[in-house]
N, C-alpha and C positions, 0 to 999 in steps of 0.2 A: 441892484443886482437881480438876475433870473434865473430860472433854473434850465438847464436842460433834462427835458422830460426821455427817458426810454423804454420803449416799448419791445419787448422781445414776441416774435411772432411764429407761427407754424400755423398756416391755412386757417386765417381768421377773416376770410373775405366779408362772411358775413356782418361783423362788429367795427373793422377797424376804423372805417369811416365816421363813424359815431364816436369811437373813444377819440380818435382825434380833433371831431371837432368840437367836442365838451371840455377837453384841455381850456386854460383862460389864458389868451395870450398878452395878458399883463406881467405872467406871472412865469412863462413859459418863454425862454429865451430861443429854443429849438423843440422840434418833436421828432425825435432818430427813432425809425423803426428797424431793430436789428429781424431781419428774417431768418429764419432757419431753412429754408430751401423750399417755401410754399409752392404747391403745384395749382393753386384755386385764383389767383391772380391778386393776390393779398398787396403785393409790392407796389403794383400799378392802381390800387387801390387807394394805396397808403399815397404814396405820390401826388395822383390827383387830389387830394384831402389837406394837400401841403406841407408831409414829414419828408424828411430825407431817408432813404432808406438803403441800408448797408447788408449784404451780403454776411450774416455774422458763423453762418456754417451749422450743422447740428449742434445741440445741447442746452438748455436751459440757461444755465450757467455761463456758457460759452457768448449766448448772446447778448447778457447782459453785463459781461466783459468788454465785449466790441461796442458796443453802444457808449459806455462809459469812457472808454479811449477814445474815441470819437469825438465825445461831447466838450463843447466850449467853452462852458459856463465852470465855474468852482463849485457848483454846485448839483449834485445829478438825482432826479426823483425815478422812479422804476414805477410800471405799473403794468400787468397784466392786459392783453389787447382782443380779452374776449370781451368786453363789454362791461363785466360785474365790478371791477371797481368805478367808483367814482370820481373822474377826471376833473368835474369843477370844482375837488375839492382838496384842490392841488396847494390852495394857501393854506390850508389847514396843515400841511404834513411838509409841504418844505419851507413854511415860512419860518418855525422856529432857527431852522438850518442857514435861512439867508438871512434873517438878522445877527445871527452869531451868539443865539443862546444856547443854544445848544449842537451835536457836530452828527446825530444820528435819530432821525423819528423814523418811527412804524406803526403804522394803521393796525388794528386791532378789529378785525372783524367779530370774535367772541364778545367783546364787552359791547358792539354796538348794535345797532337794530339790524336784524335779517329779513330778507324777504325767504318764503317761505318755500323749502325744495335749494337754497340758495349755497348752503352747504349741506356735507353728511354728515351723519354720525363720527364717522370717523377720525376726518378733517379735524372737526370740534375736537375728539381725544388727543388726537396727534398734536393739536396744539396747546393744549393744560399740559400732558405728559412733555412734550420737550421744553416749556415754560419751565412745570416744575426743576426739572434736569437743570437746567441754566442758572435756575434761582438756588439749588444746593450750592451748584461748582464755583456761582461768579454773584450773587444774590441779585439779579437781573429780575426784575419786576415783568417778561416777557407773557400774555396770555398766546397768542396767536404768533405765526410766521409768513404774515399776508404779505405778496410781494408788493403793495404798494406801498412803497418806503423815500425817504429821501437821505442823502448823505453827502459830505463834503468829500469833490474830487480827491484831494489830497488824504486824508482820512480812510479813504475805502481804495487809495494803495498800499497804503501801510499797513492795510491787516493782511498783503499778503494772499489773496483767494486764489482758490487752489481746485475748489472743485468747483467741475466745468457743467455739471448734472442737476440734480431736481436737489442737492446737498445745499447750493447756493445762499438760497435763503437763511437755512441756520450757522452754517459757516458763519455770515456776515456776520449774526446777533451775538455767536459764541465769542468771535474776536473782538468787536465792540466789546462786549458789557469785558469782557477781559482785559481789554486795555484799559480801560478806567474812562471808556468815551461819556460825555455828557449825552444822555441818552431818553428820550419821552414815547410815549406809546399813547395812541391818542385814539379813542372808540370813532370809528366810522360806521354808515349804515353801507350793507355789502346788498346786490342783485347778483340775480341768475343770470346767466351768461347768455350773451343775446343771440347765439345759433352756434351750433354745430356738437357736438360731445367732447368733451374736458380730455386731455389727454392723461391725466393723473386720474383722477376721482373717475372719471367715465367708464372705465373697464379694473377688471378683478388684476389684469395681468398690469396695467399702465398704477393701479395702486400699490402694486407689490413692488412694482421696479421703484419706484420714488421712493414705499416704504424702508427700500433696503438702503436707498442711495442718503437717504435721512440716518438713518442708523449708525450708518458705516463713517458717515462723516463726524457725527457726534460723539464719537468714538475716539476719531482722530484726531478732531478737532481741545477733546478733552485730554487727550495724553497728552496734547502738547506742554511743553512748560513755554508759560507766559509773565506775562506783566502781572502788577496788584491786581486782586480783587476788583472792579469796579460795580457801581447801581446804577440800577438805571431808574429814573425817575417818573415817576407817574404824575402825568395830568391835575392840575387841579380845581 
């Protein structure tokens, strides 16, 4: 089995050629770039590189919805299409997932080696403070909410996602580690994003809007009534 890889985009001309061709296609059954409506020629980029690339509308969330329906494989890895994650290291984080030990891994940029400028300050709190949050409510071993993740199709219908925004991310990890998903977190080394400025981190206004769309979901996501408790398991 392989996984289909997605890539959700907003004017990454610069990167996307690179993160797709560092994907391993042993391991990579597809590469869907869902775009958000690039004006920089991202699509035709992506294209020529050899993804398919689908119209997924605005929203963070939104694209890595259409990507996921989309995709072929039972099995779907996500990864950011600025460049800083690590696409060759796509066995690492969906292999657990396609051999069928476990149904949810996520990279962990905090426990692995950083290149320097690669995160901010903030980034780093934001994700110990939503870690810790997860590990009171569901005791989810979570440091980080890097979107480089892998998860089984069926699995990441069942939790239901709901927001369509910069929420996405922790939505996912909140309904995992709540359903009682078998669940690992695995240190990767993270880079700086290979051009353009971060649409989150880059500006005071694009951190505040993510901040709130994080908040408001962790909110909601926690009122819900759900399933047992589940952990999530660490690496060993």
């Amino acid at each position: 089995m392989k996984a289909s890889v997605v890539i959700p985009t907003f004017n990454e001309a610069t990167a996307i050629a690179s993160v797709i061709g560092e994907i391993p296609r042993d391991i990579a059954l597809e590469i869907i770039v869902a775009d958000g409506g690039s004006t920089d020629g991202t699509g035709d980029i992506a294209r020529a590189a050899g993804a398919k690339v689908i119209d997924a509308g605005r929203g963070y969330g939104r694209a890595c919805m259409a990507g996921a329906m989309a995709a072929r494989s039972a099995v779907i890895a996500f990864l950011d299409g600025d460049g800083a994650d690590r696409g060759d290291l796509l066995g690492a984080i969906a292999g657990p997932v396609l051999a069928g030990t476990h149904d949810f891994v996520i990279a962990s940029r905090t426990r692995g080696q950083r290149d320097p400028g690669s995160m901010f300050w903030h980034q780093l709190l934001a994700g110990r403070l939503a870690g810790w949050g997860m590990g009171a409510l569901y005791g989810a071993s979570y440091s980080d909410m890097c979107a480089f993740r892998a998860i089984r199709k069926d699995v990441l219908t069942g939790l239901d996602m709901r927001e369509m925004t910069y929420g996405w991310n922790i939505e996912m990890q909140m309904k995992a580690a709540r359903s009682g998903l078998r669940i690992q977190e695995i240190p990767v080394p993270y880079r700086c994003r290979m051009g353009g400025v971060s649409k989150v981190a880059g500006s005071l206004r694009g951190t505040l809007q993510a901040s709130g769309k994080i908040v408001s979901t962790f909110v909601r996501v926690a009122s819900d009534r759900g399933p047992a408790i589940g952990k999530a398991t660490r690496p060993v």
